[in-house]
C-alpha positions as CSV (number, residue, x, y, z in Angstrom):
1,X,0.8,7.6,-21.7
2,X,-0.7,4.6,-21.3
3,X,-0.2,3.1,-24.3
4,X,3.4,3.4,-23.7
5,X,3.1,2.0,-20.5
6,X,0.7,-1.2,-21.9
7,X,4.1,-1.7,-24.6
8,X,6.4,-1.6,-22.0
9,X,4.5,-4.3,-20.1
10,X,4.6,-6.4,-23.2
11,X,8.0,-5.8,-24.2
12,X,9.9,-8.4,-21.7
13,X,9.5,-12.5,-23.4
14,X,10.9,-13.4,-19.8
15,X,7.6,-13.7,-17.4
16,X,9.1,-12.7,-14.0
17,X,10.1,-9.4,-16.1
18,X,6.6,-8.6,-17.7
19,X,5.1,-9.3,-13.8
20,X,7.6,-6.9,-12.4
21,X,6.6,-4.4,-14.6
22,X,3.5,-4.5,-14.2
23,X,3.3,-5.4,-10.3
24,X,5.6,-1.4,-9.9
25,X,3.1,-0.3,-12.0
26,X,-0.4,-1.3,-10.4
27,X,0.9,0.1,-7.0
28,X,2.9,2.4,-7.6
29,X,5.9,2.0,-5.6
30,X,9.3,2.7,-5.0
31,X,12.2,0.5,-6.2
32,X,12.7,-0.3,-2.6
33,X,9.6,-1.6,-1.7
34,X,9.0,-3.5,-5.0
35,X,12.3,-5.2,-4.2
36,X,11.2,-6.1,-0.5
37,X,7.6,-6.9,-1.3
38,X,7.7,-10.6,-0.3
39,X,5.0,-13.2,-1.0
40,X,3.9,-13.2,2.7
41,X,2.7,-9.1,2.1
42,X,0.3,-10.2,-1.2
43,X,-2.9,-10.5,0.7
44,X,-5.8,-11.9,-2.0
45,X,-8.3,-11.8,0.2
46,X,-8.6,-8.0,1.3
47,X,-6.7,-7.4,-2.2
48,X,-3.9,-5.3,-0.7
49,X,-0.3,-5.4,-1.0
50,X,1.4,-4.7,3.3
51,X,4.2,-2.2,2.4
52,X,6.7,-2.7,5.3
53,X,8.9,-0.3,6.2
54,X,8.6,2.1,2.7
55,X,10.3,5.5,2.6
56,X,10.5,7.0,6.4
57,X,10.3,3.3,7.9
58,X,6.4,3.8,7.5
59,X,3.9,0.7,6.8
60,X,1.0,1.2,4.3
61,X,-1.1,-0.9,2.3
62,X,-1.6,-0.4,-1.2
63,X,-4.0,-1.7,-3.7
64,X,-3.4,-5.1,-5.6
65,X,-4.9,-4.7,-8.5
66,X,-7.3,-7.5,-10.1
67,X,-4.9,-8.3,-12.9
68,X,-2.1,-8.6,-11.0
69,X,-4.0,-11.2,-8.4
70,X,-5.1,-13.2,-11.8
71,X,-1.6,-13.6,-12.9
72,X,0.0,-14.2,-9.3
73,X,-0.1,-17.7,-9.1
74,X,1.0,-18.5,-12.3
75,X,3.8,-16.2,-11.4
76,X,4.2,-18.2,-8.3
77,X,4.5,-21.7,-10.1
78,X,6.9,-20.3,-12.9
79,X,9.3,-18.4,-11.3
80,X,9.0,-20.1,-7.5
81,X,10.5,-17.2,-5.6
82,X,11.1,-18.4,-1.7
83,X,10.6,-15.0,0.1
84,X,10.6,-12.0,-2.0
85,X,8.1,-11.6,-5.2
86,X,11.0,-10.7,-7.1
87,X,14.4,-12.4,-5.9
88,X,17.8,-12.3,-7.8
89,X,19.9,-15.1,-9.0
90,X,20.3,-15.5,-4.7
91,X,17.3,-17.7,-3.7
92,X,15.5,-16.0,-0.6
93,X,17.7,-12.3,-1.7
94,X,15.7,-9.8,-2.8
95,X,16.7,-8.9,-6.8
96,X,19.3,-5.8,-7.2
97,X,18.5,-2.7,-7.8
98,X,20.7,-2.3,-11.6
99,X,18.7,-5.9,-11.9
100,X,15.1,-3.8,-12.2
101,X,17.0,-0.9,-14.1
102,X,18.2,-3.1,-16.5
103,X,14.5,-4.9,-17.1
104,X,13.4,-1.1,-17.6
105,X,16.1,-0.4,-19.9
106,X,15.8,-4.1,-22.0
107,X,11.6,-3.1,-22.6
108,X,12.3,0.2,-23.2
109,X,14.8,-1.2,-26.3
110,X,11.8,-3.1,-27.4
111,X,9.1,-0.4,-27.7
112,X,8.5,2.4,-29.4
113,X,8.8,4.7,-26.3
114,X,11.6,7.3,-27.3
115,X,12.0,8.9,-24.0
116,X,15.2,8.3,-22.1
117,X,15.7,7.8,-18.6
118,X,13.0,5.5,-17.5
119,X,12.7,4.4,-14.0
120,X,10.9,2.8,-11.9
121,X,10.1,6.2,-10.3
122,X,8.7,7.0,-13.9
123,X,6.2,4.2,-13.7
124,X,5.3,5.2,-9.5
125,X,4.8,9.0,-11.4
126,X,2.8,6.8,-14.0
127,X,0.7,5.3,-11.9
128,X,-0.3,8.6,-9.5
129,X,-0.6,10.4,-12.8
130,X,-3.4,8.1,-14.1
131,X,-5.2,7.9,-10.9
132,X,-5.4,11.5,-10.8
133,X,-6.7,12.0,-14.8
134,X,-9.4,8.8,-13.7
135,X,-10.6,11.2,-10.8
136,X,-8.7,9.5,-7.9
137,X,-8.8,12.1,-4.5
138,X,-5.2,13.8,-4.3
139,X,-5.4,12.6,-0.5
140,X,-5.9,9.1,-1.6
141,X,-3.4,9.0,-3.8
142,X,-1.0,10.9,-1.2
143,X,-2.1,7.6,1.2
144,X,-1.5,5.6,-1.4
145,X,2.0,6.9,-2.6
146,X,3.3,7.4,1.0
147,X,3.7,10.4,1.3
148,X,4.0,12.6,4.5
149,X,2.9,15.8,3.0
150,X,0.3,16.3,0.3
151,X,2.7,19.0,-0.8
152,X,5.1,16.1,-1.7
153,X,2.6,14.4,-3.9
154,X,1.5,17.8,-5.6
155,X,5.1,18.7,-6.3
156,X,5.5,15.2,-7.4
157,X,2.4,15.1,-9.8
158,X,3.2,19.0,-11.2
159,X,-0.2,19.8,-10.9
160,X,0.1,22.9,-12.5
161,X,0.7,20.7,-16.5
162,X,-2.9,19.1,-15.7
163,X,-6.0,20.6,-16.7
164,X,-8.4,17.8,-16.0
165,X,-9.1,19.2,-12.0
166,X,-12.2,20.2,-12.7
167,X,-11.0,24.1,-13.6
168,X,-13.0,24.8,-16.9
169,X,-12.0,27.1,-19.3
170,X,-14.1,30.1,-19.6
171,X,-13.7,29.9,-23.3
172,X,-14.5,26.4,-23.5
173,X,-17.5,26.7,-21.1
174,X,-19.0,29.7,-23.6
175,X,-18.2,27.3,-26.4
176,X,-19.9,24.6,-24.8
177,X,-22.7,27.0,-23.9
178,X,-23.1,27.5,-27.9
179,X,-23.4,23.8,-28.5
180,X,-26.1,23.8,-26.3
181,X,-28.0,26.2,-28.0
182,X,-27.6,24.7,-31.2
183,X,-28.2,21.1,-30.1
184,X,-31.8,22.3,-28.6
């Protein structure tokens, strides 16, 4: 929900973990590109994030959102990564993959959030999943999620446990049809 995902973003104390969190978050990407998203792909003035090379060697751009950009150059003057947005204990390397798991895991620890098994793949499902409940296009958020196939990103969104596409029940329509009536 997104409650639980607001708690997870406050959970870290350390800063360069509550920005990672949020940063996978706002874009939605895959532990792969969040760890090779360098400072040089941030673009502020279109607002868009240059995803080089993503899943299938593919480029994209994604969206930066307006909190993120806010918060970026504190980030920057904090932390001082060299290359990558989000280096290891390596200056220049990009951080490890257990690295970001274990940020998930130490957040997780601080919440409420009882679920187990969160990954950065459950904030990209996160993400696509609240675009599509705020109306987003399916196509846009395929784009956005880099997918080949929009079959990918329905499988991936298991359209079939939504019911805010628009279909209406037809009980709910002849109840809403009584309200009407009685509202008049």
């Amino acid at each position: 929900s997104k409650q639980e995902c607001k708690a997870l973003f406050k959970a870290p104390t350390n800063l360069k973990h509550r920005f990672l969190l949020a940063f996978a978050y706002s874009a939605g990407l895959r532990m792969n590109e969040i760890r090779h998203t360098k400072i040089a792909d941030i673009d502020l003035d279109r607002m868009q994030i240059r995803v080089q090379k993503g899943k299938g060697n593919k480029d994209r751009y994604v969206v930066l959102a307006k909190s993120i950009a806010l918060r970026l150059d504190n980030y920057l003057q904090i932390c001082k990564p060299k290359v990558y947005l989000f280096e290891g204990l390596t200056p220049s390397q990009p951080m490890g993959e257990r690295s970001i798991q274990y940020i998930i895991n130490e957040a997780m620890l601080k919440t409420s959030i009882v679920k187990k098994g969160v990954s950065m793949h459950t904030l990209r499902h996160s993400f696509a999943t609240h675009l599509l409940d705020s109306g987003a296009n399916i196509h846009v958020i395929k784009t956005l999620l880099g997918h080949s196939k929009i079959e990918t990103t329905m499988i991936y969104l298991h359209l079939q446990k939504h019911t805010h596409l628009g279909i209406i029940s037809p009980l709910d329509r002849l109840n809403k049809s009584k309200e009407d009536d009685t509202n008049q």
